[in-house]
N, C-alpha and C positions, 0 to 999 in steps of 0.2 A: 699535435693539438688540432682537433677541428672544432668548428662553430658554427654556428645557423642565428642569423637574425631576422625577424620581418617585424613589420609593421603593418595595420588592416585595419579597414575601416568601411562600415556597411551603413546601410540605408535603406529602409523600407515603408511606401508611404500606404496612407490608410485608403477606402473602396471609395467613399463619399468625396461631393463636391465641397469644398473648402474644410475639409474634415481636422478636427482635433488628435485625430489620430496620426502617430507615425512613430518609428521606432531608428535611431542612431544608435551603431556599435563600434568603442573604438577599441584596437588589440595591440596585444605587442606579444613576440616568443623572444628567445633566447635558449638556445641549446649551445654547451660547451661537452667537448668530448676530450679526454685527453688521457695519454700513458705517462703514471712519472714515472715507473719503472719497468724491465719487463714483465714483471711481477703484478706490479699494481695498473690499475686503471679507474679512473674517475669522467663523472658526468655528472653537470649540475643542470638543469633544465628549467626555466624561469617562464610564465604564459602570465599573462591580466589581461583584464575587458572592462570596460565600462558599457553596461546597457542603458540605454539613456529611454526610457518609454515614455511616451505622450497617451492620454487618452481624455475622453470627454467625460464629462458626470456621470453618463446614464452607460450601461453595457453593451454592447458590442448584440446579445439576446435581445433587452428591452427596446433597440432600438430599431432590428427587424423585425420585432413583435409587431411594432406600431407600424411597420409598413404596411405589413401583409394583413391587418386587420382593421386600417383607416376604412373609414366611409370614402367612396367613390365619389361623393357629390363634397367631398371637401377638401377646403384650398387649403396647399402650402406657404401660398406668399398672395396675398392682396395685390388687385394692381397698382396700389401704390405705393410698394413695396413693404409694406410690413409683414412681418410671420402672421400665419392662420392660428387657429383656435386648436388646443390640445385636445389630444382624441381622449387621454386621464391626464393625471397629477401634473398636468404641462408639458407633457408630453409630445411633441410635435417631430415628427422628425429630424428636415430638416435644419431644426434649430438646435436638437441634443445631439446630433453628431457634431455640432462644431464647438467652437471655444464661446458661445457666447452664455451658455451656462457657467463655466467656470472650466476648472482641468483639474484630473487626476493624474501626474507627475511619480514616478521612482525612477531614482538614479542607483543601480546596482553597483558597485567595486567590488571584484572578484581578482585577489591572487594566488596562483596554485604555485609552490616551489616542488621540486623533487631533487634529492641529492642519492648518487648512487657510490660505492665504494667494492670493486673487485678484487680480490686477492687471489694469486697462484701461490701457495704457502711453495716454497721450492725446496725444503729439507723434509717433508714428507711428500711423496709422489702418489696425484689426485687425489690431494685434499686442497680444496679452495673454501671461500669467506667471500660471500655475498650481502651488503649494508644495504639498508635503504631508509633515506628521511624522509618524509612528505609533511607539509606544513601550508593548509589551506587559508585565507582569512576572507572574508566578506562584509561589505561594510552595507545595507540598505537603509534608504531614505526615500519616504514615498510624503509626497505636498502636495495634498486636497483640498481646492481653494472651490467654496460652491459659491455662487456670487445669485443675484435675483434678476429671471430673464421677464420679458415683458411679451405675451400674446396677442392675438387679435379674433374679434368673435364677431358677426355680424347676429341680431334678430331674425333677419332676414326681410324685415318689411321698411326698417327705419332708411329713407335718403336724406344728403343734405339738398340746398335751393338746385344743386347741378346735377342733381340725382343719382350722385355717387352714396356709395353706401354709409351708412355712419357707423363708425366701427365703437367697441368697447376694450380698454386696455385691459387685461389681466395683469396682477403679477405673481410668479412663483418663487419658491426657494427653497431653502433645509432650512433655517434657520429661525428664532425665534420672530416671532412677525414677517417672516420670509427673506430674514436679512443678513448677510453673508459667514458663512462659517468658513473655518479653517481646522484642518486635523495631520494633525503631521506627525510622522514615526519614523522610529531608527530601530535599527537591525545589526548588533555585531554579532558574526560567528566566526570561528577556527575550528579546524580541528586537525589533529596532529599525529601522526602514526612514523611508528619505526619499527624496522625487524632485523632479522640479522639470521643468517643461515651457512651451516656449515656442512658442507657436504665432499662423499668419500668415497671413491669408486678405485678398486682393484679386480685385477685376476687371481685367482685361486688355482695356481696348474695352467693347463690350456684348456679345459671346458669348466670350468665354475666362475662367476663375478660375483660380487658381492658391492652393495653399495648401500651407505649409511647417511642417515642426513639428522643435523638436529638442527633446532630453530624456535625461535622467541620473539614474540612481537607483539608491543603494546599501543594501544589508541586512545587520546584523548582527546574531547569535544565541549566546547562551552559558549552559549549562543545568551544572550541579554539581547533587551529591547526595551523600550521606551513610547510614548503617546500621550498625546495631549490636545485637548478638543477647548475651541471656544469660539463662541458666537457674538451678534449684534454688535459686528465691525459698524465705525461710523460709515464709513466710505470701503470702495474696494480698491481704493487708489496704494492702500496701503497692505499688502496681502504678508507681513507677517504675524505672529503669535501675540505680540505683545500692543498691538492693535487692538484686540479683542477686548469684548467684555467679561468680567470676572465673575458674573452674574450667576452662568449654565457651565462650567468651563470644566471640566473634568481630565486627568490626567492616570497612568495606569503604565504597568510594565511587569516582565514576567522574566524569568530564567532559568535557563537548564543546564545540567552537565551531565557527561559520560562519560564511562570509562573501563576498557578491558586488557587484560594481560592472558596471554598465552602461551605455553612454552609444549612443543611439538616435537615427533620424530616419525624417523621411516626407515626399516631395513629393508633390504630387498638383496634375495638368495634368488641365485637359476643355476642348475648342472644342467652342461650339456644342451643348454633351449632346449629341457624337456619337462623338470620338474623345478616348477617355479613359485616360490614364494616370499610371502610379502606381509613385513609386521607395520602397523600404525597406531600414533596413541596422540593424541590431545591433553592437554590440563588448562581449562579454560577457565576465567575469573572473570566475575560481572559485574558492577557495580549494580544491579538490580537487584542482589540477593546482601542478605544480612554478612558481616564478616566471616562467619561463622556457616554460613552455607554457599559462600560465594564461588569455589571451587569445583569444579567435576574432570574426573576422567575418564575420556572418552578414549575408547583402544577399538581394533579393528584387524582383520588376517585376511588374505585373501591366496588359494592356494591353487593351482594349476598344472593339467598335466600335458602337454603333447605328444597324444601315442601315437602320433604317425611319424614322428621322430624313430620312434621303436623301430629295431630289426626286424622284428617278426611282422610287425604291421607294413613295413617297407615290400616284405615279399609275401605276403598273404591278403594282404585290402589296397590292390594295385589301383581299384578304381575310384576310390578315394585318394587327392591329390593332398589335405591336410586333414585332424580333426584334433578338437582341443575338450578335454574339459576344465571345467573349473568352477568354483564356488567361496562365495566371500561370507564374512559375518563382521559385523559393526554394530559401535555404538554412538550415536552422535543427539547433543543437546541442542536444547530453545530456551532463549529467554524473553523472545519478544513479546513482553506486557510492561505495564505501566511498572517503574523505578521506585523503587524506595519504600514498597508497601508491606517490609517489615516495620515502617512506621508508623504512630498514627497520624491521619491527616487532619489538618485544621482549615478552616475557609472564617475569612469576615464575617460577620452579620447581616444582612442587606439595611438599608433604614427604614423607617415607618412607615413613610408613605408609598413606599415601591413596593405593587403590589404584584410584582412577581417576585418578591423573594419570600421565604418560609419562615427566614430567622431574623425577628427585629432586634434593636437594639436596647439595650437598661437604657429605661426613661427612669429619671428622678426627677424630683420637684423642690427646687434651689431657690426662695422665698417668692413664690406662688410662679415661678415661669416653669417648665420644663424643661432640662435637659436630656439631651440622648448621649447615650456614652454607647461607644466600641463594643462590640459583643464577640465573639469566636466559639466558634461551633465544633463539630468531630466530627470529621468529611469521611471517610473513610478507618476501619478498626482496620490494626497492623495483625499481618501475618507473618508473626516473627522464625516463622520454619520455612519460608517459601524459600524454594530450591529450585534446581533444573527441572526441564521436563526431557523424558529420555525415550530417543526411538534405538531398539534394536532389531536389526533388519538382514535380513537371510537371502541369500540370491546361491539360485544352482544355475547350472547351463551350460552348454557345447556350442563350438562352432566346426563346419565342417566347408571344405570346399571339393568342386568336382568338375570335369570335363576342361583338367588343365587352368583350375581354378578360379573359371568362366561363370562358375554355378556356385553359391553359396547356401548356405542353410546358418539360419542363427536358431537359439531357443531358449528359455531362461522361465525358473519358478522362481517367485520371487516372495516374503512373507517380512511382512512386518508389525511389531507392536510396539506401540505409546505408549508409556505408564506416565504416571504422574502429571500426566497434563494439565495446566493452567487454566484454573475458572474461575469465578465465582459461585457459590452454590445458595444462587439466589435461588432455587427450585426447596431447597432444605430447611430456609429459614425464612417464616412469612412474613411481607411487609410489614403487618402490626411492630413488628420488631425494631421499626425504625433506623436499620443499620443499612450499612451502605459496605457491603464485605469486599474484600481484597479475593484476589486470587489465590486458590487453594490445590498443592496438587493429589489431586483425586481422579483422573480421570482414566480408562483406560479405553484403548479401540486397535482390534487387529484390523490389517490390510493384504492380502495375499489373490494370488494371481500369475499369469504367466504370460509373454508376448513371444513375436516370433519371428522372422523377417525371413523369404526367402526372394533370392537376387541373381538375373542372369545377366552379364555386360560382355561386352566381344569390342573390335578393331577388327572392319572390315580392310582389306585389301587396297580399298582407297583411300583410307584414314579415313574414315567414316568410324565415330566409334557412340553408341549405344548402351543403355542399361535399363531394366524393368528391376522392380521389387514388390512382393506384396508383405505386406506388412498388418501384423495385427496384435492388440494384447486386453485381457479380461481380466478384472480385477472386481473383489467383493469386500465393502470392510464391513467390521462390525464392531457394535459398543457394548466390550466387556463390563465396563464398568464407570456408571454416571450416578449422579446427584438426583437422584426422581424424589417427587413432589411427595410428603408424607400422606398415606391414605393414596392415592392411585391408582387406581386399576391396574392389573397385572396386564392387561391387554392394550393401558396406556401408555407404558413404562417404555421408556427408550431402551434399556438394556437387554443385549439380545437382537437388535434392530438396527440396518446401518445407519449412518449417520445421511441425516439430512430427510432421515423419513417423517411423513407429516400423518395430521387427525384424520383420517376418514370415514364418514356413515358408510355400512356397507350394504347395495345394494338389494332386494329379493325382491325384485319385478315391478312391472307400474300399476297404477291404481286406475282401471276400465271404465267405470262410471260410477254414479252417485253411491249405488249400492255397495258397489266396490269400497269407497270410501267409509260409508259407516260403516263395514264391518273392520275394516283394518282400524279404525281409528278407537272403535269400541275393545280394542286388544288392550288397550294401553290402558291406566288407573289413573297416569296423568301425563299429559302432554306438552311439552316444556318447549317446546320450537316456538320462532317468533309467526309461521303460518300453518293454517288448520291442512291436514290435506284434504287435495280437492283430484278429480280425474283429472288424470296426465302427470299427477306427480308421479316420484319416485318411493317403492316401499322401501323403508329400513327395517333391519335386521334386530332384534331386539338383545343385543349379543348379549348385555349384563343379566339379562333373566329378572327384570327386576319390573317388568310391565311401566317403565315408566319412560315413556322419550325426550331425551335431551342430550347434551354432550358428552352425557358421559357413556354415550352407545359409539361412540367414535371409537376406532378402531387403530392401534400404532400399525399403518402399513409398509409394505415394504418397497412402495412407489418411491423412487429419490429420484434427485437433482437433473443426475449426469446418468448417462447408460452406461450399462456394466462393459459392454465391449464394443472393441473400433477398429476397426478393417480401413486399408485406405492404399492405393494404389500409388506408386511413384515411376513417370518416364520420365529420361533423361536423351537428350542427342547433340552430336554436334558433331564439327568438321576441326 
C-alpha cells in the first residue's frame, strides 16, 4: 500500500494600493495506491480547492481605462482628503479599485475523485481489465454587494473665508435612487464518467502478434443555478437578501444536462514487423440527437507495409536504412451544436412595458383594471432527423530514413470530406418567415492536401547532439454542398468556393479625371453605391451584364482567411 497526502494553500494579492482585489486558495490531495492481490491493483485519488476571489465593483479594464484616460489636471484625493471628481459614471480610480464601492465576492468548491481498478485475468495469458470512475462536483457562489460611494468636484472658482476650496459631494450607485443592491448566485455541477477496457495481446508463432481491445464508456453532466437581485437596502450595515426591497427584485435560474455512451474497439495484426494492420470502430450515442438518430458508427483501417524489412530490399536499396508505407481511412462524427433541437423550443413572453422584448403578454380587462397573464412563444422549430455530422478522411504516406538513420524523409496526401454538416439554413428561408430554425444536416466541404517534413539529427563525438527539420504542408478545401440564398447569382454562390471566401467588386483600373468619370459612370442605367464616382476611385467590373451597379456585381472570390500553404523551420541543440 502507498499513499500521498498534502495539504496547500496560496495567496495572491491585487496591483493597486489598498486594493479590493486579492485571491486565497485552499487544497488538499490524497492519493492511495494499493495491490490486493497479484492480480489485482487499485488506486483511488481524492484533489478539492476552494478559490476564494475578492474583487471590487468596476473591472480590472474599466479601471485602467480610467487611468490612462484621466485629465492630467485632475485630482485623485483633495487635500483634505476626500476622493476627487469622477472622470464618468463615478468613476474615479483610486476609489473603484478598492472596497469602498462595495465587492464582488465567489467562493468556488471544486471536488475531483478518480477510482482506478486493474486486473491481470491469470486463466487467460495477456488478457487484462482496466476500470476507471471519475466523479467531478463543483459548488459556486458569487456576493455582489454594490453599496453608494460619495465623490468630490470643485468649480474651480468657489473658496471658503480660509481660501480653501469648497468642494460639492456626489453620490453614485447601481441601485434605484443610487441605493445599495445585492445579487447573489449559486452554481451546482458534477459530472461523472466511467469506462472499462479490455485488452489482449498474444503471439502467433515467433513473427506474428495480434492484439485486441474492446471498451465502453459512459459520461454524465448536470449543472443548475440560481439568482436573485434586489435593491433599496435601508442601510449597508445589513448585506444580505432579505434586507432588500421587494419593489425591483428579480430572481432567475437555468439547467442543463448531458450525456453519452460509447462502446469501442481495436484489432491490431503485424507479421514479421512488416505487414501491419489495424481495424477501429466506435458506436457513439448523444444525447443531442433524437432516440432514434442518437447512435453512429464510426469504423476506421489503417494498413502498413515495411519494405525495407524485405529480403530483396535488404540487398538491393543498401542506402536506404528504412522505408515504410502506409495509408489509413476513417470515419469519425460531431455533435457539437445546441441539444435537444429535435424539440420545439418555447421561451416566456417578455411583459409590456420591456421594450426590448418582441412577445408581450395576454392583457385582459378584469372589471375595468387590466391584467397581463403569462404568454409562451416557439423559440426555435424541432428538427426531429438531426443526426451526426460525418467526416471521412483518406491519408496515404511513406516514411524513409538514411545516412544510418541521421536523415529522415516524411510525406503524406491527405483528403477529406464532411457531409451532413450542422446548420441552420437561415440563407434558404427568409426572415419574413418568422422562424428561428435548428440545425439541419446539409452541408458538405472536401479538404485535401499533403505536408512533408524532412529531418537531419547527429551526436557529435562530445555529446553534443543537434537536429534541423524543414517542414511544410498545403491544403485547399471546398464547399460541395451549402444552403445559398434563393435567386443568387451563380457568381454569388458559395458552392464550388472554399469556405471562408468573401463579396468582392472586382477591379478594372482607376478613374483619371473628370472625364474619366462621366464616361464610366454614363455605362451604367443605375447606380446603386452609397458614392458617385469621382477621379482616384476604383473602376468596377460590370460582371452581371446587367448596366447596373450595386451589390450584386460582388463577386464569390477565392480570397480566404488562412494561406493555403506553410513552410517553417525547426533547430534543436544541446549538450
Amino acid at each position: 500500500m502507498r499513499y500521498f497526502v498534502s495539504l496547500d494553500y496560496k495567496h495572491q494579492d491585487g496591483q493597486y494600493r489598498n486594493s479590493a482585489t486579492y485571491y486565497n486558495q485552499y487544497g488538499f490531495t490524497s492519493n492511495i495506491d494499493g495491490r490486493i492481490s497479484k492480480y489485482i491493483h487499485v488506486a483511488v485519488d481524492l484533489t478539492g480547492r476552494l478559490q476564494d476571489k475578492h474583487y471590487p465593483q468596476k473591472s480590472a479594464g474599466t479601471i485602467f481605462n480610467d487611468l490612462v484616460s484621466a485629465y492630467p489636471t485632475s485630482v485623485a484625493w483633495w487635500p483634505n482628503g476626500d476622493p476627487g471628481p469622477a472622470r464618468e459614471h463615478g468613476e474615479n480610480p483610486v476609489v473603484i479599485s478598492t472596497g469602498a464601492t462595495g465587492y464582488n465576492n465567489d467562493k468556488y468548491y471544486v471536488l475531483n475523485s478518480n477510482m482506478k481498478l486493474d486486473i491481470d485475468i491469470p486463466w487467460i495469458k495477456g488478457l487484462t481489465f482496466n476500470g476507471n470512475l471519475s466523479y467531478d462536483q463543483g459548488f459556486d457562489f458569487t456576493k455582489n454587494f454594490f453599496k453608494p460611494w460619495q465623490l468630490y468636484s470643485w468649480d474651480g472658482t468657489t473658496v471658503d473665508t480660509k481660501g480653501q476650496p469648497v468642494l460639492t459631494s456626489n453620490v453614485f450607485g447601481a441601485g434605484t435612487n443610487n441605493s445599495p443592491t445585492l445579487y447573489e448566485y449559486f452554481r451546482s455541477d458534477y459530472n461523472k464518467l466511467a469506462y472499462g477496457l479490455l485488452n489482449y495481446s498474444t503471439n502467433i508463432a515467433d513473427d506474428q502478434t495480434l492484439k485486441v481491445m474492446l471498451g465502453a464508456q459512459v459520461s454524465k453532466g448536470d449543472t443548475e443555478s440560481v439568482n436573485a437581485y434586489r435593491d433599496l437596502f435601508a442601510s449597508t450595515a445589513v448585506q444580505e437578501m432579505f434586507a432588500g426591497a421587494t419593489a425591483n427584485q428579480a430572481t432567475g435560474g437555468t439547467g442543463n444536462v448531458n450525456a453519452r455512451l460509447s462502446y469501442f474497439g481495436r484489432v491490431n495484426y503485424a507479421y514479421a514487423n512488416k505487414y501491419l494492420i489495424e481495424f477501429v470502430g466506435r458506436y457513439d450515442g448523444s444525447y443531442i440527437f433524437a432516440p432514434n438518430h442518437r447512435f453512429g458508427f464510426f469504423p476506421g483501417v489503417t494498413a502498413g507495409w515495411v519494405a525495407s524489412e524485405e529480403k530483396f530490399w535488404k540487398e538491393n536499396v543498401r542506402f536506404m536504412d528504412y522505408f515504410k508505407l502506409r495509408g489509413s481511412w476513417g470515419r469519425t462524427g460531431n455533435d457539437r451544436v445546441a441539444g435537444f433541437q429535435y424539440l420545439t423550443s418555447y421561451l416566456f413572453g417578455s411583459g409590456y412595458y420591456n421594450t426590448t422584448g418582441q412577445y408581450y403578454p395576454y392583457v385582459t380587462n378584469s372589471n375595468g383594471s387590466q391584467v397581463e397573464l403569462q404568454t409562451v412563444y416557439e423559440s426555435v422549430i424541432a428538427n426531429p432527423n438531426i443526426t451526426w455530422e460525418v467526416a471521412n478522411q483518406t491519408d496515404v504516406g511513406f516514411n524513409a530514413n538514411f545516412l544510418d538513420n541521421k536523415l529522415s524523409v516524411e510525406g503524406d496526401y491527405f483528403y477529406y470530406k464532411r457531409s451532413n454538416i450542422l446548420w441552420p439554413q437561415n440563407a434558404t428561408v427568409p426572415a419574413s418567415a418568422g422562424l428561428t430554425l435548428p440545425s439541419v444536416n446539409y452541408g458538405k466541404v472536401q479538404n485535401q492536401g499533403f505536408d512533408f517534413s524532412v529531418a537531419y539529427s547527429n551526436v557529435t563525438r562530445s555529446k553534443f547532439s543537434y537536429s534541423i527539420s524543414f517542414n511544410g504542408s498545403y491544403a485547399q478545401n471546398k464547399v460541395l454542398q451549402w444552403g445559398e440564398a434563393p435567386g443568387a447569382p451563380v457568381w454569388q454562390q458559395t458552392t464550388g468556393h472554399p469556405m471562408g471566401s468573401g463579396l468582392y467588386y472586382q477591379a478594372a483600373g482607376l478613374i483619371h479625371n473628370s472625364k474619366d468619370s462621366a464616361d464610366y459612370a454614363s455605362g451604367f442605367k443605375s447606380w446603386g453605391l452609397s458614392t458617385t464616382p469621382a477621379p482616384g476611385d476604383i473602376k468596377y467590373t460590370d460582371i452581371g451584364k446587367n448596366d447596373t451597379m450595386d451589390s450584386r456585381q460582388q463577386n464569390e472570390d477565392l480570397q480566404e482567411q488562412y494561406p493555403h500553404f506553410y513552410f517553417w523551420v525547426l533547430y534543436q541543440s544541446g549538450v
